[in-house]
MARPA-868842 format. One record per residue (C-alpha): z, y, x. Coordinates in steps of 0.5 Angstrom, whole numbers. Each point is the difference from the previous one (the first is absolute). Last residue first. Layout:
// MARPA-868842
       w       v       u
       Z       Y       X
...
END
This chain:
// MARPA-868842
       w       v       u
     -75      64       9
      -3      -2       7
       5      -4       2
      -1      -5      -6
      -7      -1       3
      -5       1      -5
      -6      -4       1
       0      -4      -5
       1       6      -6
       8       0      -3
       2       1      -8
      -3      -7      -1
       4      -3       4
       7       3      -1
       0      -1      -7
      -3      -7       0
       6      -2       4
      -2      -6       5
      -2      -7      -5
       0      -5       6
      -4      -8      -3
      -4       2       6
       5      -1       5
      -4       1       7
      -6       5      -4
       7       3      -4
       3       2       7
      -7       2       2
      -2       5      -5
       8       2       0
       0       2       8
      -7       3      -1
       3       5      -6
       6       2       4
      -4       2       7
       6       2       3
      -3       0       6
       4      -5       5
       1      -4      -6
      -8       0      -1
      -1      -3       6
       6      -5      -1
      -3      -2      -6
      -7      -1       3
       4      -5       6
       3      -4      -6
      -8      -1      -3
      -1      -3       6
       6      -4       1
      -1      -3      -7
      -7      -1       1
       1      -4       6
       5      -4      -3
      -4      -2      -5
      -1       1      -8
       4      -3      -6
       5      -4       4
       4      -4      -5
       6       1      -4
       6      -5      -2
       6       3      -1
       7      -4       4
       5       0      -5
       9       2       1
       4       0      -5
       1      -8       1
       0      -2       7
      -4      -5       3
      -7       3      -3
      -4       0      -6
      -7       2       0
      -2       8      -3
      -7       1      -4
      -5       7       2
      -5       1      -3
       4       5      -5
       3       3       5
       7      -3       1
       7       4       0
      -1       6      -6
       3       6       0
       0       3      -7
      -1       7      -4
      -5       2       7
       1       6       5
      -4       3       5
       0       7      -3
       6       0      -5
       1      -1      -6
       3       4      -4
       7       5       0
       4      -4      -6
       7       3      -1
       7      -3       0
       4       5      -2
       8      -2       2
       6       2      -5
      -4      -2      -6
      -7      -3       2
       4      -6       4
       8      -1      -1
       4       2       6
       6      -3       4
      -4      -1       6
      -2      -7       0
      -3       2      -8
      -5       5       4
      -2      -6       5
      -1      -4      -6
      -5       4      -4
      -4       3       7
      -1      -9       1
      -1       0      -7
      -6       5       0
      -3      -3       8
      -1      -7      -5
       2      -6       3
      -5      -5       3
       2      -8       0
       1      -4       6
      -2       3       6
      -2      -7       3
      -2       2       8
      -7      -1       2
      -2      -3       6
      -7       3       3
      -2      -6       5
      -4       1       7
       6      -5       4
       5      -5      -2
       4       4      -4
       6      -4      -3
       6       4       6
      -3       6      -1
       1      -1      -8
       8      -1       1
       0       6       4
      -4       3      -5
       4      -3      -6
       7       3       4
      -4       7       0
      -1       0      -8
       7      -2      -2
       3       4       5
      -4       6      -3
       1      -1      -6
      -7      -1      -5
      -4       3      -5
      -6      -2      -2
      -3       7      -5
      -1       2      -7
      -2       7      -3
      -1       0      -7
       4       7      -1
      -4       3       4
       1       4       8
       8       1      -2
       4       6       1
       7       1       0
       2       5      -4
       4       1       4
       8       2       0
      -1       2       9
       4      -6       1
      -5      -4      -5
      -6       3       4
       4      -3       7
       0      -7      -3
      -7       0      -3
      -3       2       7
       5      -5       3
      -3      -5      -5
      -7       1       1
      -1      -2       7
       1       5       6
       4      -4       4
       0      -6      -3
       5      -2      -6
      -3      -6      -3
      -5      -3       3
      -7       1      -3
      -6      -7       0
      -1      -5       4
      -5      -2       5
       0      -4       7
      -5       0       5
       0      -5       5
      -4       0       7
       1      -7       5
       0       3       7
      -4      -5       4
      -7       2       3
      -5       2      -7
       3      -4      -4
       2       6      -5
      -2       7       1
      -5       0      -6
       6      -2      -4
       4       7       3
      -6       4      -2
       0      -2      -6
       7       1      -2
      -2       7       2
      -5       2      -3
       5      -2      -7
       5       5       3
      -5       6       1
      -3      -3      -8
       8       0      -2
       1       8       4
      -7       3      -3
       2      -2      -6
      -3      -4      -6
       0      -6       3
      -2      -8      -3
       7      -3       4
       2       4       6
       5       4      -5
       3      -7       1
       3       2       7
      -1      -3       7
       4       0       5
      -3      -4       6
       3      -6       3
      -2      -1       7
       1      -7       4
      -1      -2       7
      -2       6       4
      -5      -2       5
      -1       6       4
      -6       2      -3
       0      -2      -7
       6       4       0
      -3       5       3
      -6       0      -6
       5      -2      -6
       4       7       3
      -6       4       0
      -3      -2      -6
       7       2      -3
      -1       7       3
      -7       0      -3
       1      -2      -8
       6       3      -2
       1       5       5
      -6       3       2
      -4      -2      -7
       7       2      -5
      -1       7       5
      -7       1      -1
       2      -1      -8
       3       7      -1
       1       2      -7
       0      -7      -2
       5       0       5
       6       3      -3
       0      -2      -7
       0      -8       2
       6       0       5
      -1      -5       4
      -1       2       8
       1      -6       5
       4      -4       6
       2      -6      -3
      -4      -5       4
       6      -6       2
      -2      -2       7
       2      -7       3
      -1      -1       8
       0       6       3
      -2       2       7
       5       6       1
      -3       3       5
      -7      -2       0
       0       1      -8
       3       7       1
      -4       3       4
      -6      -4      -4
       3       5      -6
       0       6       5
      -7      -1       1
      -2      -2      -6
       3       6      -4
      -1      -1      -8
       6      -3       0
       4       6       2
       6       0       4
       8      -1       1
       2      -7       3
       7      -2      -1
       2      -5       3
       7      -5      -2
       1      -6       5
       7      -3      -5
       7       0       3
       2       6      -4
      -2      -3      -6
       3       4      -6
       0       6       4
      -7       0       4
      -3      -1      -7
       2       6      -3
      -2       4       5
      -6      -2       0
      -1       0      -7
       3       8       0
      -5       1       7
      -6      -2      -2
       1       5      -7
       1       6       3
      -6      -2       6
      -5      -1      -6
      -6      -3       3
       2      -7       1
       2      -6       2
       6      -5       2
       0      -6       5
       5      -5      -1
       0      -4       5
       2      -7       2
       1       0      -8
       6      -3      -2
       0      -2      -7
       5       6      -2
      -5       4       2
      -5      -1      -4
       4       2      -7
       1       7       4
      -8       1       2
      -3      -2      -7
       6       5      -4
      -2       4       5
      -8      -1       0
       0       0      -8
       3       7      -2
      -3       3       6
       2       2       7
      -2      -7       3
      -8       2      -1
      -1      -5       4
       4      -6       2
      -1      -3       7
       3      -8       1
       2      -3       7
       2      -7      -3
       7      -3       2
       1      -2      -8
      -6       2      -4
      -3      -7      -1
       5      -4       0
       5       5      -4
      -6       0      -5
       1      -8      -2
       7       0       1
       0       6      -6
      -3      -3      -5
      -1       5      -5
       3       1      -6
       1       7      -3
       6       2      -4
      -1       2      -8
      -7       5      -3
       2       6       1
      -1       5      -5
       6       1      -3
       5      -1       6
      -5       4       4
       0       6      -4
       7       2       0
       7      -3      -2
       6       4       4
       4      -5       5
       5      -5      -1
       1      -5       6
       7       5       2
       3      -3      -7
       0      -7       3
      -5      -6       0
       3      -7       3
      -5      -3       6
      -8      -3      -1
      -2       4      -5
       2       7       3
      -4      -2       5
      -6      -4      -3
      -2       6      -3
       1       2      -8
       3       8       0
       5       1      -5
       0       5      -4
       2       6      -3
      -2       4      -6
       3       7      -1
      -4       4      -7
       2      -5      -5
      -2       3      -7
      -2      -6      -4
      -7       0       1
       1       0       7
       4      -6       1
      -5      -4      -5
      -6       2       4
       5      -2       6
       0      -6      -2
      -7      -1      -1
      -2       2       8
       5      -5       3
      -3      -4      -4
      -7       1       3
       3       1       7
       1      -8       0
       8      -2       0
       3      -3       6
       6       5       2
       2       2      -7
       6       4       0
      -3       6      -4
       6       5       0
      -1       5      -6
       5       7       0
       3       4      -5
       1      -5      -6
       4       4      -6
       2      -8      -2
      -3       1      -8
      -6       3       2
      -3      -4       7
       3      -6      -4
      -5       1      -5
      -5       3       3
       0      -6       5
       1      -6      -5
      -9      -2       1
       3       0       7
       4      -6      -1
       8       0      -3
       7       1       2
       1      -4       6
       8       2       0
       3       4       6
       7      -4       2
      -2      -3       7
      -5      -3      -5
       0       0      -7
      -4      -5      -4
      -2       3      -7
      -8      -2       2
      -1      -3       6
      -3      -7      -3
      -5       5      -4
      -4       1       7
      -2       8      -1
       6       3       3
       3       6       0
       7       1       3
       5       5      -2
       6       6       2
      -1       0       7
       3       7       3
      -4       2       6
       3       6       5
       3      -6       4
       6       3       3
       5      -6       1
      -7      -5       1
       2      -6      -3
      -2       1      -7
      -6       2       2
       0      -6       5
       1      -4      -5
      -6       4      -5
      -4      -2       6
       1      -6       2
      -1      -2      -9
      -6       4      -1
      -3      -4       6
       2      -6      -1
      -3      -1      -7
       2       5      -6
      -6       5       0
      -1       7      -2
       8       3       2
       1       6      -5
       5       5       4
       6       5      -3
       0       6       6
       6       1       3
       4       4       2
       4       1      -6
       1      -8       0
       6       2       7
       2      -6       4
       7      -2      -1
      -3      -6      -3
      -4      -2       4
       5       0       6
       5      -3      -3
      -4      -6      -2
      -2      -1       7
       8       2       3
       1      -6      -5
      -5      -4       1
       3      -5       7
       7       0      -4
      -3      -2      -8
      -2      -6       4
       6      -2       3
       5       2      -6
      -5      -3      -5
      -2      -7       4
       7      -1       2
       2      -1      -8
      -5      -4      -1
       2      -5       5
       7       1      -1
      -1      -2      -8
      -4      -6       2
       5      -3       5
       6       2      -4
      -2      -3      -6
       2      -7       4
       8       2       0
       3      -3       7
       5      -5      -3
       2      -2       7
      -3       4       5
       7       1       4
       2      -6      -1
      -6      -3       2
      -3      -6      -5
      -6       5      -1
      -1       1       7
      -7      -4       0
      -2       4      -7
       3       7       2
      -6       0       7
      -5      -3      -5
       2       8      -5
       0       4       6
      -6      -3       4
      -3       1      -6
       2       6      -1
      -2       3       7
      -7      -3      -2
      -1       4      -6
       3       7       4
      -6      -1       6
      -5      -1      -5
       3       6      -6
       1       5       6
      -7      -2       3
      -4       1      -6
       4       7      -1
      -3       2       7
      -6      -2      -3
       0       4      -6
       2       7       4
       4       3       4
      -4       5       3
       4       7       0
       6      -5       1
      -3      -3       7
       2      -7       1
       3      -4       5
       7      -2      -3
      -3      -7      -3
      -2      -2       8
       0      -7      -2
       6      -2       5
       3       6      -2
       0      -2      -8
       2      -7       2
       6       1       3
       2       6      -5
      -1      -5      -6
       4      -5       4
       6       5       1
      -1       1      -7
       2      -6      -3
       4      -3       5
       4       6       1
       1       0      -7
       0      -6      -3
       8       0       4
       2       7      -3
      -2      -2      -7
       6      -7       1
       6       5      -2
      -4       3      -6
      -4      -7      -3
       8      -3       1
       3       7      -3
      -5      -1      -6
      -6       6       0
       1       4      -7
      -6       4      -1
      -5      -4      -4
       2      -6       5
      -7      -2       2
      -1       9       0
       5       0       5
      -1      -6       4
      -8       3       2
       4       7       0
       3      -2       6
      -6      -3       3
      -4       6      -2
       5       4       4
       1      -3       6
      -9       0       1
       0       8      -1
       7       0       6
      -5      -5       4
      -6       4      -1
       4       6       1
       1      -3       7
      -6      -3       2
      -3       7      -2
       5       4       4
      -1      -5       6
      -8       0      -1
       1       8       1
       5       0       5
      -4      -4       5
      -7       3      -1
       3       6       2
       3      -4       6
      -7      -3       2
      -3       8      -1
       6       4       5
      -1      -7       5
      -8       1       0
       1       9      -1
       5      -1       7
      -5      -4       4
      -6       4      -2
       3       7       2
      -3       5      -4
      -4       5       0
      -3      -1       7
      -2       7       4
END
């Protein structure tokens, strides 16, 4: 059944765009009538000379009949009140200047007319301002109405921290919008040049060091930082002056090339979390250089269900993979990231694999099926605690089932695999860094032997993973603590997860094959300052409504992640955040593969202190947990305790 008829609504639409530019042309006329009008009025003080008087209606038309004219031929009636604006103004003032000078040239070449004789010259200027007023206090009125009609009470009296672009579109849009729950009462600004300027009608009060004091004497409910390009560590000092003068709602901005790249409205504005505070600003890569190497490639991603293989397979499919094959043993989560995919790109070749990577059989199924060209190895167990009581598992999953892939993707000649390393590969203490380590080896010993170039790429943690530090902190703050934290010195690299997979893509694209790249963390932050902010985020103050308490640290854990072994050096690449590690072969493939057949065998067993034994024989600088060692006899099999 059809809505409505197409021909009837286009003629209903033309007719209603008829009336309204008619209604606006006219009550420009009259607005344009009157202005000429007063023009003689104010020439003559208020007592027009019967000449002037009879010869008004002979200017008239010709003075406004002109203005209409040009005002239709420049579409002066086709603007939108709510969103009349600087430039529509801008417009008005071109479109009226030149009407005058027309007029004022027109009167010149007439002069000696009767009808135009004796024409008063003041006349030209006084109309001329005259019609800017009535016009442009037309097109805003309904805008300024609106604005004051709106209702202060509802609103919540707000600090803008910045007066560039950003904190300007965002306080017109404030006061734009009818209902606007925002009230901007101050700008803050550390560039002295703004101070005391008003802009929109809000004044640039002071800088950030001013925050305590504007906070009080405004009653400021609300912060908004619109800073777009600012690094996270300012961000992070602002909101440290905003806490300590007791504002609990901070906003912000979020800074993409998005919103950077187009006018900011009141819908940009989202609630600041971690990520604005520990992220390191946009990531540049070269994005020609990955579309050519991805675009119309058939590419496997395992472990798609996790934080890194989602955030991998979404940034993939928009370079238009030939197909985008998708695996991993957690059904639950394959089909979220699958579905996702197929609704943001309905036209691309999505599969979804379900599967064990540790299964040779089913895995070469999939190669012969599929035959992939590009692989991203995702697919793997990190959490430190948990596999310190069951290092068979890091050995199956860690070490065997990504010598399984590198093995089959030798095999059929796989162009490239990228390996997802870590930094807790670097000089280990757990069971999962030195799996992660193994691995790595493994990987460049595969390197050359037919075709497919082999690349591990190593960072740090990634900010919000499934199952990482943050939702566990967020959840214990839900729940009114404490918040527990494993040491008060505690540092680690953190990264976003979109910053960190746009660099391995990028690194993908560098790696020629039997390199460990490493991705620049920048600077560690301690895990205490992280628990500190999120409970600040909250609208809450650490150690007095929230208890932070420190548990220990646990099996496997170091103070600091390092991202270079002390033997190792790092090499410069094309891109600035990413290095290449410099790391020699300290023993064969053979004896790599022997030992590795061992592990597999005590895997099988669960023989925990043979694994140890021979994990710390092929990464000798390996400092497994004392505690556990020392308490376990070497023939103990963990199934036996």
């Amino acid at each position: 059944m059809k809505m409505f008829h197409y021909p009837l609504f286009k003629t209903y639409f033309i007719r209603s765009q008829f009336k309204r530019a008619l209604f606006i042309l006219g009550s420009d006329a009259i607005l344009l009538g009157l202005a000429f009008y007063l023009s003689f009025y104010v020439r003559f003080e208020g007592a027009i000379p019967e000449i002037h008087l009879r010869q008004f209606f002979i200017y008239l038309p010709v003075f406004v009949g002109l203005k209409i004219i040009a005002f239709y031929l420049f579409q002066i009636h086709r603007f939108t009140w709510s969103y009349v604006g600087l430039y529509e103004l801008l417009k008005i003032f071109k479109v009226l200047t030149l009407c005058s000078l027309i007029l004022s040239t027109l009167t010149l070449f007439l002069t000696y007319e009767e009808a135009f004789r004796g024409f008063p010259r003041s006349i030209f200027l006084i109309d001329y301002v005259l019609s800017l007023m009535v016009i442009g206090g037309f097109r805003i009125s309904k805008r300024v109405f609106l604005q004051a009609g709106r209702s202060k009470m509802a609103q919540k009296k707000t600090l803008i921290i910045g007066a560039g672009n950003a904190g300007e579109q965002i306080v017109r849009d404030m006061k734009r919008v009818k209902d606007s729950s925002y009230l901007p009462v101050a700008f803050i600004d550390d560039d002295p040049a703004k101070r005391k300027v008003f802009i929109h009608g809000v004044k640039v009060k002071g800088g950030r060091k001013d925050i305590p004091k504007i906070v009080a004497d405004l009653n400021v409910e609300i912060a908004l930082i619109a800073m777009p390009s600012v690094p996270s560590r300012e961000i992070r000092d602002i909101t440290s002056y905003l806490h300590k003068s007791g504002v609990r709602e901070i906003n912000i901005i979020p800074g993409t090339k998005e919103i950077l790249s187009r006018n900011i409205s009141i819908l940009d504005i989202k609630k600041i979390d971690l990520k604005d505070l520990m992220s390191r600003g946009p990531v540049e890569i070269d994005y020609s250089r990955v579309n050519r190497e991805l675009k119309g490639k058939r590419i496997l991603v395992t472990g798609a269900g996790g934080s890194i293989g989602s955030e991998l397979a979404r940034q993939i499919a928009q370079f238009e993979p030939k197909l985008l094959a998708l695996l991993d043993i957690d059904e639950t989560a394959l089909f979220y990231i699958v579905q996702e995919i197929k609704e943001c790109h309905p036209h691309l070749s999505i599969q979804p694999l379900l599967g064990d990577i540790v299964d040779r059989r089913k895995m070469s199924l999939f190669f012969n099926q599929f035959v992939p060209q590009i692989i991203f190895h995702t697919a793997a167990y990190k959490h430190v605690p948990i596999l310190e009581d069951f290092p068979e598992e890091a050995v199956r999953v860690n070490i065997l089932g990504t010598k399984v892939l590198g093995e089959l993707s030798d095999q059929n000649g796989v162009e490239k695999f990228i390996f997802i390393s870590t930094d807790k590969a670097v000089n280990p203490t757990s069971v999962m860094g030195v799996s992660k380590r193994v691995a790595e080896m493994v990987i460049t010993h595969l390197n050359h032997q037919r075709r497919t170039q082999f690349v591990a790429v190593r960072f740090g943690n990634v900010l919000g993973s499934r199952g990482s530090v943050i939702p566990l902190f967020q959840e214990q703050i839900k729940k009114g603590g404490p918040v527990t934290v494993t040491h008060p010195e505690m540092k680690r690299y953190f990264m976003t997860i979109p910053e960190s997979v746009l660099l391995v893509l990028q690194a993908s694209t560098i790696g020629m094959g039997g390199e460990v790249l490493v991705l620049d963390m920048g600077e560690p932050i301690k895990i205490y300052d992280m628990a500190c902010e999120l409970i600040r985020l909250s609208g809450l103050e650490p150690n007095k409504d929230i208890p932070i308490v420190f548990t220990g640290i646990r099996p496997g854990e170091k103070l600091f992640e390092e991202i270079l072994m002390a033997e190792e050096g790092v090499e410069s690449t094309a891109h600035p955040k990413i290095f290449k590690a410099r790391i020699g072969k300290s023993f064969t493939a053979e004896y790599l593969n022997e030992r590795i057949e061992r592990l597999e065998g005590f895997a099988q067993t669960q023989n925990t202190q043979s694994i140890i034994q021979i994990l710390h024989e092929l990464i000798p600088n390996y400092q497994p947990n004392r505690d556990r060692t020392d308490s376990e006899d070497g023939d103990t099999a963990k199934g036996d305790r």
